[in-house]
SEMARKOL-542693 format. One record per residue: residue in one letter; y, z, x of N, C-alpha, C in turn. Coordinates in steps of 0.2 Angstrom, whole numbers, padded with zeros to 4 digits, always signed. Atoms other than C-alpha are relative to their C-alpha. Last residue first. Layout:
BEGIN
AYZXYZXYZX
...
//
This chain:
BEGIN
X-0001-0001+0007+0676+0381+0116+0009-0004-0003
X-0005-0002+0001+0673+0378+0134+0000-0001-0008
X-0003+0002+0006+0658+0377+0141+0006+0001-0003
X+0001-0006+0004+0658+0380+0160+0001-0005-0006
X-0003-0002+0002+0654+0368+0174-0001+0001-0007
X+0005-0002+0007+0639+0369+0184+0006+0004-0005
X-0003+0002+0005+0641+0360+0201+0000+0001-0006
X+0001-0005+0004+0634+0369+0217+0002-0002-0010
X-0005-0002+0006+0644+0359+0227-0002+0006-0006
X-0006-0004-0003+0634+0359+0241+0005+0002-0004
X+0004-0004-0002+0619+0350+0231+0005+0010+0004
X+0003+0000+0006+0630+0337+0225-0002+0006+0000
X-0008-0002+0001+0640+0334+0244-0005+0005-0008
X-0003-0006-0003+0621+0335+0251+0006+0002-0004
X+0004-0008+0002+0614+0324+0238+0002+0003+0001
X-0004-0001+0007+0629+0311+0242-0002+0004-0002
X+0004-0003+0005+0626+0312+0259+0000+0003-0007
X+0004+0008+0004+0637+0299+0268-0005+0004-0003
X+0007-0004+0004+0649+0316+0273-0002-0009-0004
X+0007+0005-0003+0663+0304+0284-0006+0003-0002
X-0001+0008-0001+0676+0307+0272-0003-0003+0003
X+0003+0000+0007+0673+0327+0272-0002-0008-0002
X+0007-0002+0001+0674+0329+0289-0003-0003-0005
X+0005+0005+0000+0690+0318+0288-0009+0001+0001
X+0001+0005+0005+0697+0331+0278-0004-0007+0004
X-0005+0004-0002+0691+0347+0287-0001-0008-0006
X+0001+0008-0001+0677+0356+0280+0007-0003+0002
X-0001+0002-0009+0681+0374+0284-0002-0006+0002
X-0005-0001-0003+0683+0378+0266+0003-0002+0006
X+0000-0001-0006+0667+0374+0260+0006-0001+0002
X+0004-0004+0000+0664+0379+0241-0001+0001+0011
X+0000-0007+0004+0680+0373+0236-0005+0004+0005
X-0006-0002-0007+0677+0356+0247+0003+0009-0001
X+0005+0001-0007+0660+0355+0236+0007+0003+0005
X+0005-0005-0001+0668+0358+0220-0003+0002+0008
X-0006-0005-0002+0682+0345+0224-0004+0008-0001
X+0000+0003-0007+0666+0330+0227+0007+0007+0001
X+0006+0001-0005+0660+0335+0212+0004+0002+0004
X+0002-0005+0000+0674+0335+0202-0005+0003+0004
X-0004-0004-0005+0677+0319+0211+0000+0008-0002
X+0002-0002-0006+0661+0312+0205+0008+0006+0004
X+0007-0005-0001+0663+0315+0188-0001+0003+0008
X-0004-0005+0000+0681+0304+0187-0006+0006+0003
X-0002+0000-0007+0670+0290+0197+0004+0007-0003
X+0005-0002-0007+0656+0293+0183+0004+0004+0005
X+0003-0008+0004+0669+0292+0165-0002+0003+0009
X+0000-0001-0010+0676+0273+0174-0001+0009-0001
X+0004+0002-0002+0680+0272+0154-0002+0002+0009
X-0001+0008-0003+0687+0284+0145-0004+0000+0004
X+0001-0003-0005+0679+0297+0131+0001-0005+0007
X-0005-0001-0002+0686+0293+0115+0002+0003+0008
X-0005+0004+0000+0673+0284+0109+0008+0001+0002
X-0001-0001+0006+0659+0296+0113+0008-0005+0001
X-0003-0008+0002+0647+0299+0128+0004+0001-0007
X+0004-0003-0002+0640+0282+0126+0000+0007+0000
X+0003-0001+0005+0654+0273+0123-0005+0006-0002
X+0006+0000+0002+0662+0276+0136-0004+0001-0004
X+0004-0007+0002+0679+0270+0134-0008-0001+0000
X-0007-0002+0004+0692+0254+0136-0002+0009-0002
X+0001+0002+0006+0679+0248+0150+0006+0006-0004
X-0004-0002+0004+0681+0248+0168+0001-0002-0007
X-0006+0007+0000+0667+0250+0179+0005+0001-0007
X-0006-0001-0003+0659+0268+0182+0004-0007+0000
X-0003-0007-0002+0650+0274+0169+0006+0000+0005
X-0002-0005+0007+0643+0258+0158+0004+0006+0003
X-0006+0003+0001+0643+0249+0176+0001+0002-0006
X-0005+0001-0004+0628+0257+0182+0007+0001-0002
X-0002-0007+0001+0618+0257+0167+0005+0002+0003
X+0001+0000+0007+0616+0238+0172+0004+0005-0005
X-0005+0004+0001+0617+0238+0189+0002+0001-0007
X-0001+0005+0003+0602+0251+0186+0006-0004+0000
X-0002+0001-0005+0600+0264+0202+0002-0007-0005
X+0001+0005+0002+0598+0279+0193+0005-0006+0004
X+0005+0004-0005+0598+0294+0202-0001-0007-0001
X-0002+0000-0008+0613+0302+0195-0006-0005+0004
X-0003+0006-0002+0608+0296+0176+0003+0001+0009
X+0003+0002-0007+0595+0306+0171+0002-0004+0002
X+0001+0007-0003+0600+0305+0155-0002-0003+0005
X+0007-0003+0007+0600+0327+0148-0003-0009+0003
X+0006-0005-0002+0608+0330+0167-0004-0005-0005
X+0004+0001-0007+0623+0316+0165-0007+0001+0001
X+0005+0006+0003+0624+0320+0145-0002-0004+0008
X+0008-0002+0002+0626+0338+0151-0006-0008-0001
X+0001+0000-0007+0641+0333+0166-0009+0001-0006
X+0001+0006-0003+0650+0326+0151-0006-0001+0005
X+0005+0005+0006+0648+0339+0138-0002-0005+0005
X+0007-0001+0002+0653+0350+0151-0005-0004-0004
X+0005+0001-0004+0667+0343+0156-0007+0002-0002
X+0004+0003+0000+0676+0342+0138-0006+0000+0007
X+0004-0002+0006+0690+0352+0138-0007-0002+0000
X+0000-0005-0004+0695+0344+0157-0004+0006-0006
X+0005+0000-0004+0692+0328+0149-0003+0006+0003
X+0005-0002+0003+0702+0330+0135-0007+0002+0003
X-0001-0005+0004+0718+0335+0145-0007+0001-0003
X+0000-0003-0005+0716+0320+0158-0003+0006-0006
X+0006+0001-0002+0714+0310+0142-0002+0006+0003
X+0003-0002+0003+0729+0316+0137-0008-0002-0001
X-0001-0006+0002+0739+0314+0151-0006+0002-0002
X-0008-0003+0000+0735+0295+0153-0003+0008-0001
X+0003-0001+0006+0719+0290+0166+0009+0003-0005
X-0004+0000+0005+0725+0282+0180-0002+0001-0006
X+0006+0004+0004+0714+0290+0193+0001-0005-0007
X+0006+0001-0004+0729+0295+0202-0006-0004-0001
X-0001+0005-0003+0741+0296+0189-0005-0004+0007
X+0003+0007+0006+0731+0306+0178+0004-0007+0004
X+0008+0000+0001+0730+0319+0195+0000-0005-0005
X+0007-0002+0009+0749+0321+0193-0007-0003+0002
X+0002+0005+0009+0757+0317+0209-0005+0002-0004
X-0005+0002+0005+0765+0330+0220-0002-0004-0007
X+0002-0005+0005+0751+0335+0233+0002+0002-0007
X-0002+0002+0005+0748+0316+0238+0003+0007-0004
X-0006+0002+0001+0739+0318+0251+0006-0003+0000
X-0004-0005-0005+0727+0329+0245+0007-0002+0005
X-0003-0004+0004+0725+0318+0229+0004+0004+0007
X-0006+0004+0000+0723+0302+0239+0006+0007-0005
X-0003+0001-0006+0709+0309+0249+0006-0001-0003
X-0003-0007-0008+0702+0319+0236+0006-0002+0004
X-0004-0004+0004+0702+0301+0223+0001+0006+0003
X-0005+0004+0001+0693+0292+0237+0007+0006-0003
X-0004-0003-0007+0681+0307+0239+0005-0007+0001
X-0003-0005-0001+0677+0304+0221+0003+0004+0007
X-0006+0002+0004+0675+0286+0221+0003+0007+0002
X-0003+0005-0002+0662+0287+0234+0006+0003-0003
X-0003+0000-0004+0655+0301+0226+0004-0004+0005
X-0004-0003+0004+0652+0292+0209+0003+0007+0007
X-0006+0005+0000+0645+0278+0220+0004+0003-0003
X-0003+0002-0008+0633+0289+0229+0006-0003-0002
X-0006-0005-0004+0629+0298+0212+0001-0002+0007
X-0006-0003+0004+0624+0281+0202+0004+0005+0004
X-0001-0004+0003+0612+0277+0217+0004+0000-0003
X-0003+0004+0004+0612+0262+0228-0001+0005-0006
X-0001-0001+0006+0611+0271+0243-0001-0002-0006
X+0008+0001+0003+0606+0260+0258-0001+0003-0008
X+0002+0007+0003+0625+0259+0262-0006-0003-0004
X+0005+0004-0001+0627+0275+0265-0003-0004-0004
X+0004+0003+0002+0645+0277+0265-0004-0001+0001
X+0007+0004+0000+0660+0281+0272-0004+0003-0004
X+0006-0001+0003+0677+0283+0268-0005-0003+0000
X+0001-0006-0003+0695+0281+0280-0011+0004-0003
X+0001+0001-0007+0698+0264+0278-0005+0005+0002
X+0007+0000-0003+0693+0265+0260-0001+0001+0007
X+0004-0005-0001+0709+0278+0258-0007-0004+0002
X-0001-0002-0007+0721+0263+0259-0006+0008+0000
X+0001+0005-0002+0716+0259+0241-0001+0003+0007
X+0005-0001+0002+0720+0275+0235-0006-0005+0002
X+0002-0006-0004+0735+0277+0244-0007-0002-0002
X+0001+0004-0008+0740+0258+0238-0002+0007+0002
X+0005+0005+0002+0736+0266+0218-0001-0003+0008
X+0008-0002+0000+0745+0282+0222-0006-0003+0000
X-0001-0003-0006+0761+0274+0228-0007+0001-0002
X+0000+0003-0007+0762+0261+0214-0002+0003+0008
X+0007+0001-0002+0758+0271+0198+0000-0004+0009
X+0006-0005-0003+0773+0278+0198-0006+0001+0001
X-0004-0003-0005+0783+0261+0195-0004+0006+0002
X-0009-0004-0001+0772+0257+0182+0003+0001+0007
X-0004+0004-0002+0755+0245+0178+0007+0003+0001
X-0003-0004-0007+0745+0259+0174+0003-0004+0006
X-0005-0009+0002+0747+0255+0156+0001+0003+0008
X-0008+0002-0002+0740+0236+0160+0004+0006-0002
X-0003-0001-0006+0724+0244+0163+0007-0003+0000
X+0000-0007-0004+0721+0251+0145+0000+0000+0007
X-0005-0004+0000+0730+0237+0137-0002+0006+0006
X-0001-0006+0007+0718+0224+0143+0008+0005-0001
X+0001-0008+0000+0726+0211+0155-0001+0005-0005
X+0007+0002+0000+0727+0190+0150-0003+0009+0003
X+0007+0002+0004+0744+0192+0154-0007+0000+0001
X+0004+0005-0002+0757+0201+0166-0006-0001-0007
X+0007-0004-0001+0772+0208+0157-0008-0006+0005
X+0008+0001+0000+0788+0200+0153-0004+0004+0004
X-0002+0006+0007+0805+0206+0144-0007-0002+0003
X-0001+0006-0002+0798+0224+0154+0003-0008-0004
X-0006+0003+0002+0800+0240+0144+0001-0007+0002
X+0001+0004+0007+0781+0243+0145+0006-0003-0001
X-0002-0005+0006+0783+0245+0165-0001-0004-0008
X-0005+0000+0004+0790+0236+0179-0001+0005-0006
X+0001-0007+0003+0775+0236+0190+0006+0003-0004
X+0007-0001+0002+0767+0218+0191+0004+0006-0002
X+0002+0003+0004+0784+0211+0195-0005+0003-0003
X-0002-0005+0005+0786+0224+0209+0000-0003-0006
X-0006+0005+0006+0773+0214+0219+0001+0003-0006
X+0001-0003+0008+0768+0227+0231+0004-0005-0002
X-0003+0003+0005+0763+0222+0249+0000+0002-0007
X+0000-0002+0007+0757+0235+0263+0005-0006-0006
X-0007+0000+0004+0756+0230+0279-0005+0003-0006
X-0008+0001-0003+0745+0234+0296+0005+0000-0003
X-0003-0004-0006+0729+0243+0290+0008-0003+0005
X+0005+0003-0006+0728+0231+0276+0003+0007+0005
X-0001-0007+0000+0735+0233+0255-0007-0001+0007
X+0006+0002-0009+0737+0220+0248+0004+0002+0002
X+0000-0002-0007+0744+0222+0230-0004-0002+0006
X-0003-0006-0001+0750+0213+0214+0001+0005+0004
X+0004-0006-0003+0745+0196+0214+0005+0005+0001
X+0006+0003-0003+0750+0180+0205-0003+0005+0004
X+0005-0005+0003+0763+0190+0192-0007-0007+0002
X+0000+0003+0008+0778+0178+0196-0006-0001-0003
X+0003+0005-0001+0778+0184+0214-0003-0005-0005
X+0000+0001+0008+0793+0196+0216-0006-0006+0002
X+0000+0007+0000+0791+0205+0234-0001+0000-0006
X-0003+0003+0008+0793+0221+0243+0001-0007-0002
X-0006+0007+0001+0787+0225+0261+0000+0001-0009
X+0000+0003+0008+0779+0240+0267+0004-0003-0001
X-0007+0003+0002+0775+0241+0287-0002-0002-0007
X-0001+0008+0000+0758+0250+0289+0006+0000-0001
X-0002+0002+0007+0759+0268+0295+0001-0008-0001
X-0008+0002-0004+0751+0270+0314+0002-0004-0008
X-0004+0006+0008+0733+0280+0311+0007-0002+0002
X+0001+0009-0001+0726+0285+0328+0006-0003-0003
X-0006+0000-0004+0732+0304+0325-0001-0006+0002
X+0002+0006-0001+0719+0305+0309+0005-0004+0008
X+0006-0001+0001+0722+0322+0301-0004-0006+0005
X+0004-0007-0003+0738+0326+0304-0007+0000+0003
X+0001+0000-0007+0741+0306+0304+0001+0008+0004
X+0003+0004-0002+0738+0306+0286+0000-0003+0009
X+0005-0005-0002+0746+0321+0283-0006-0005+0000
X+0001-0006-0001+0760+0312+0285-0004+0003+0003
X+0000+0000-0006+0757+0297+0279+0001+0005+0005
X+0006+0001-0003+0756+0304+0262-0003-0004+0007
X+0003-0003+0002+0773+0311+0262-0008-0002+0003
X-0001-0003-0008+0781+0296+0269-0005+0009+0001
X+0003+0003-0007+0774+0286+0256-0001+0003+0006
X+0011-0002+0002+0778+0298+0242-0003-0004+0005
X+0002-0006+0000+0797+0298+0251-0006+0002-0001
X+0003+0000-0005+0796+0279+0249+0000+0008+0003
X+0007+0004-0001+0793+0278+0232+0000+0002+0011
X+0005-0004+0004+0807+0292+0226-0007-0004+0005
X+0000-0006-0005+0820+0282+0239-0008+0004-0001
X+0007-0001-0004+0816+0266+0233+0001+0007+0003
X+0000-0004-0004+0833+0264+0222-0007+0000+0003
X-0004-0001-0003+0836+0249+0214+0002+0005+0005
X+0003-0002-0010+0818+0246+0211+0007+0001+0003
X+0003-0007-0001+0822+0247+0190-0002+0001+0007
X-0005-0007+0004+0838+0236+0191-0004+0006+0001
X-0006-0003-0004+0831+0224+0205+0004+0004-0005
X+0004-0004-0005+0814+0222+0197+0007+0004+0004
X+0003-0011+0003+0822+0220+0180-0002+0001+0007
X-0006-0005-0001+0835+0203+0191-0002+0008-0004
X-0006-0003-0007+0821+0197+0197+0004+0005+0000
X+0006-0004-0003+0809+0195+0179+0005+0003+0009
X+0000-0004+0004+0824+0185+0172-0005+0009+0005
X-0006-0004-0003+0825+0174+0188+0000+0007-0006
X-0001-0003-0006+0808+0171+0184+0005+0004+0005
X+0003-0006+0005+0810+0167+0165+0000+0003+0007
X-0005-0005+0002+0824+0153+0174-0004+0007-0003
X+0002-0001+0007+0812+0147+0186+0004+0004-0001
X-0005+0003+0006+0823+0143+0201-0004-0001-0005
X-0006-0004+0003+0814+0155+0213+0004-0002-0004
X+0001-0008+0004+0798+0150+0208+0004+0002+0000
X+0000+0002+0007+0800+0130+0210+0000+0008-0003
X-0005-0001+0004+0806+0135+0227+0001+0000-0009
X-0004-0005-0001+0791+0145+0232+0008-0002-0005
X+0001-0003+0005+0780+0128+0226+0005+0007-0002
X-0001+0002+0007+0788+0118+0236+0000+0006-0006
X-0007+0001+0001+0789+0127+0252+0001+0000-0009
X+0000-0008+0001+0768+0133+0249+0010-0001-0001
X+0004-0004+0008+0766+0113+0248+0003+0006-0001
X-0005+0000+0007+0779+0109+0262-0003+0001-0006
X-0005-0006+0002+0770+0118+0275+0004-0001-0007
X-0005+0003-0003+0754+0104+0274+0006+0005-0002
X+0000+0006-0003+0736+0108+0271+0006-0003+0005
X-0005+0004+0002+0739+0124+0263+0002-0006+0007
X+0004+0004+0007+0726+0138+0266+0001-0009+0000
X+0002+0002-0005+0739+0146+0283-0007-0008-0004
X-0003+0006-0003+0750+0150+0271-0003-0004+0003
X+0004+0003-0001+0738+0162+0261+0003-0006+0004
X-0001+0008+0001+0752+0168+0253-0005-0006+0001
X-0001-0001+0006+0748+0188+0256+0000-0008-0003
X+0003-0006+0004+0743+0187+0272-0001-0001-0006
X+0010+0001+0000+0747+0172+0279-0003+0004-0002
X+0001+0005+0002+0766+0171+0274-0008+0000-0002
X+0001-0001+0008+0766+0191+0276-0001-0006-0003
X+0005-0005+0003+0762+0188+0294+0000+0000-0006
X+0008+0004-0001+0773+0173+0297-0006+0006-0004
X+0005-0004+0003+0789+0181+0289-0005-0003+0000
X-0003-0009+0000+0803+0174+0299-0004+0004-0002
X-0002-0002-0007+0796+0157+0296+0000+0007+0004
X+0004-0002-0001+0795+0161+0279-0003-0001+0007
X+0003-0008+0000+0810+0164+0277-0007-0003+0001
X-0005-0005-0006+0816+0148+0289-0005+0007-0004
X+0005-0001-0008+0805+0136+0277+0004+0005+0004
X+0007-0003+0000+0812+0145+0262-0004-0001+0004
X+0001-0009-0004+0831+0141+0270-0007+0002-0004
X-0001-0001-0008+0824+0123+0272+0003+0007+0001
X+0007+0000-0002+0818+0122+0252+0000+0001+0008
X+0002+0007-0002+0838+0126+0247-0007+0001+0004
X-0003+0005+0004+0846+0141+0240-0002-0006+0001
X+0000+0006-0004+0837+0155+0246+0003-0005-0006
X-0006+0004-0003+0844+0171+0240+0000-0005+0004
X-0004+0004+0006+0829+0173+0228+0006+0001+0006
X+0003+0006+0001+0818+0175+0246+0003-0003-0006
X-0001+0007-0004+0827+0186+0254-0001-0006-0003
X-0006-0001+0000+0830+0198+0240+0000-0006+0005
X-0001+0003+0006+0810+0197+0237+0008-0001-0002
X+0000+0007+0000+0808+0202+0253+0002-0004-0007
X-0001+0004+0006+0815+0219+0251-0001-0005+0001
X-0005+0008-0002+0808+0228+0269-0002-0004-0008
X+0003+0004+0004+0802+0246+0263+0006-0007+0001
X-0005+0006+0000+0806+0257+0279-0003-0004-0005
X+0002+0006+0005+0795+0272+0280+0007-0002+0000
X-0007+0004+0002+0797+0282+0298-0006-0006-0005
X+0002+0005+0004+0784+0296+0299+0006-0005+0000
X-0005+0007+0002+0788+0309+0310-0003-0007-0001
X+0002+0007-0002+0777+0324+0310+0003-0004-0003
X+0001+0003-0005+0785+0341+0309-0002-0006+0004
X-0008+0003+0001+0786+0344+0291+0002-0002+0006
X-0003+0007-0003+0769+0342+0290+0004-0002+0001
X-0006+0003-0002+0760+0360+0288+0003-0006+0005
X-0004+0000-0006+0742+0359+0283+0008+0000-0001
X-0002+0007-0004+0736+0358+0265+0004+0004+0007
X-0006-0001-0005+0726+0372+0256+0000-0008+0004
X+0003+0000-0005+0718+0366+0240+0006+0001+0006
X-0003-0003-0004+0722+0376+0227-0001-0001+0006
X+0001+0001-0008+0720+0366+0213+0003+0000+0005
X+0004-0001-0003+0716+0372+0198+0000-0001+0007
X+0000-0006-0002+0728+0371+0187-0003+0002+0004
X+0004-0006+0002+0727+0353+0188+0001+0004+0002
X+0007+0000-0002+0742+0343+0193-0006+0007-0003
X-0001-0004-0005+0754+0341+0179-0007-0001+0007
X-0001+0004-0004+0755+0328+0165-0001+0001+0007
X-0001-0004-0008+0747+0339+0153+0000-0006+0005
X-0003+0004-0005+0747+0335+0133+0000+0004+0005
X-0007+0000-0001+0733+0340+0125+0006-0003+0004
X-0003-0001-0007+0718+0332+0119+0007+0004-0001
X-0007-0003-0001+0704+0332+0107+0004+0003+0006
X+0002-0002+0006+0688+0319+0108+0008+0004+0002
X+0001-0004-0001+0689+0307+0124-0002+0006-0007
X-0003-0001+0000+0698+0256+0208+0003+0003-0005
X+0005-0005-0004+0699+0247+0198-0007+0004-0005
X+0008+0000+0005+0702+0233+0188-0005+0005+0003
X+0002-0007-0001+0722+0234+0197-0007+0000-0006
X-0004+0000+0007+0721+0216+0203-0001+0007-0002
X+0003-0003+0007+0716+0216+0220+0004+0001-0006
X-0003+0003+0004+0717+0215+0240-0002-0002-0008
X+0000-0002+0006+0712+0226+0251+0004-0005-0005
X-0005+0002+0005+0710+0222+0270-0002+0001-0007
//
C-alpha cells in the first residue's frame, strides 16, 4: 500500500509537451485484453447524505474504503469518524470545493480510458495482476491518494488545477503545479509501479536510487504510451525541453563529482529529493535532477537490449549492470 502527498515520487528551454522524439520503444498489441475500469463516485454518495445515519449506512456499505483510506478502524467509537464526515459535508467552502470537482470530473471517460490503457499491458506482462477497483472521493484536502493492489483512491479536491476557488495549503508551488487533472493517472501508475520494482536493498548508492526511480518512470512511461513524459515525472514542458538540451552538462557534473557511488544521505537528497532546483548544476536546473538521470539510463539500457522483457527489466536489482549495459554517453548539444 502507497499512500502520500505528491513530495514525490534548467538554462534555455522550448516549448514541448509531447513524448520524446525518441522513443521508440516497441509495445505489444493489447486491443484484445479486457480490462473493465469502473470509477465508483463516492464523493456523490457521500454529499447526498442528509443526516449522520445515512453516513453511518455509507460507510457501512464502504467498509474497505472506510479502513483504508479513513482509517475507520483507528477511531475509538463509529460516531467520531460519523461526526466528523458530517461536519465536512455541510461546510459551506466544502460544498464549494464539491460542486468544481463535479464540474471539472464530469466526464471520467479521458481518465479512465488512461487507466484501461495502462492495465492492459499491465496484465500483458504480468497475467496475475487483477486491476484495483477506482473509487472517487472529495476529502477537504486531508489526503490525495492511496494507491494498494486492491483500490485506488483519488481525492479529486487535491486535483482541480490553478483555476480552483480553493487549493491545498502549506504546498510549494512547484508540487502544487502537478496537482491537475492529468496528472492523476500517471502519478497512481507510478505509484502502482513499486509493486512491480526490485531492489537491492544493500545498495545505498546514488545510482541504485536513480535507477530505481528510473525504471519506475519506464514502467509508467511504457504503459502509458500517450502521456507527455513531463507529466510523468512532473517536470513542466519547459524544463523537459531544457533538460533534453542540457543532458550533457548533467551527466558531466555527475562523472566530474563522483556522485554515482556516493552514498551520503546528505548529498543524496540535493539530486534526488524534492527541491525548487538544483542548485548545484545551475538555478534553473530542477530539482529530483538524479531520478530524471536515472531513467535516461535505465531507457538507454532497454534500447541497447531489445530482448529484455518489461518485467525482465523491473526485476534487474543491478544498478551497475543496468549503467554499464547502458553504455550511457550522451551527446553535446550546441
Amino acid at each position: 500500500m502507497i499512500r502520500l502527498l505528491l513530495l514525490f515520487l534548467f538554462l534555455p528551454f522550448a516549448f514541448s509537451a509531447c513524448k520524446n522524439s525518441q522513443d521508440d520503444i516497441q509495445r505489444p498489441d493489447v486491443s484484445d485484453i479486457k480490462v473493465n475500469v469502473d470509477i465508483i463516485r463516492l464523493e456523490q454518495e457521500l454529499f447526498s447524505a442528509k443526516s449522520k445515519s445515512e453516513i453511518n449506512v455509507f460507510l457501512q456499505e464502504n467498509e474497505s474504503f472506510a479502513e483504508n483510506f479513513l482509517n475507520a478502524d483507528q477511531f475509538p467509537h463509529d460516531s467520531i469518524l460519523v461526526n466528523q464526515l458530517y461536519a465536512l459535508v455541510n461546510n459551506p467552502s466544502l460544498d464549494t470545493v464539491y460542486r468544481e470537482t463535479q464540474e471539472t470530473f464530469a466526464d471520467m471517460k479521458r481518465i479512465e480510458q488512461e487507466f484501461e490503457t495502462a492495465f492492459k499491458y499491465i496484465s500483458y506482462y504480468y497475467p496475475e495482476f487483477k486491476a484495483p477497483q477506482i473509487y472517487t472521493v472529495v476529502t477537504g484536502f486531508s489526503s490525495d491518494l492511496y494507491v494498494s493492489e486492491e483500490m485506488i483512491i483519488i481525492g479529486l479536491d487535491y486535483f482541480l488545477g490553478p483555476e480552483a476557488t480553493y487549493r491545498p495549503v502549506g504546498i510549494p508551488n512547484y508540487i502544487l503545479r502537478r496537482y491537475t487533472p492529468n496528472h492523476i493517472v500517471p502519478t497512481c501508475i507510478l505509484l502502482l509501479s513499486q509493486r512491480f520494482n526490485h531492489s537491492d536493498q544493500q545498495d545505498k548508492s546514488m545510482l541504485a536510487d536513480m535507477i530505481y526511480y528510473g525504471k519506475s518512470y519506464f514502467f509508467t512511461d511504457f504503459v502509458l504510451p500517450t502521456v507527455p513524459d513531463s507529466l510523468i515525472i512532473g517536470y513542466t514542458p519547459e524544463e523537459m525541453a531544457g533538460l533534453e538540451v542540457n543532458e550533457h552538462l548533467v551527466w558531466t557534473h555527475f562523472l566530474q563529482n563522483e556522485l554515482l557511488y556516493e552514498t551520503s544521505h546528505i548529498i543524496k537528497t540535493k539530486y534526488l529529493d524534492e527541491r525548487p532546483a538544483t542548485v548545484e548544476i545551475g538555478n534553473k536546473a530542477p530539482g529530483r535532477i538524479g531520478t530524471w538521470l536515472g531513467w535516461q539510463i535505465v531507457k538507454e539500457y532497454k534500447e541497447k537490449n531489445e530482448e529484455l522483457s518489461l518485467p525482465e527489466l523491473m526485476a534487474e536489482t543491478g544498478a551497475r549492470k543496468i549503467l554499464e549495459g547502458a553504455k550511457y554517453r550522451p551527446e553535446k548539444k550546441q
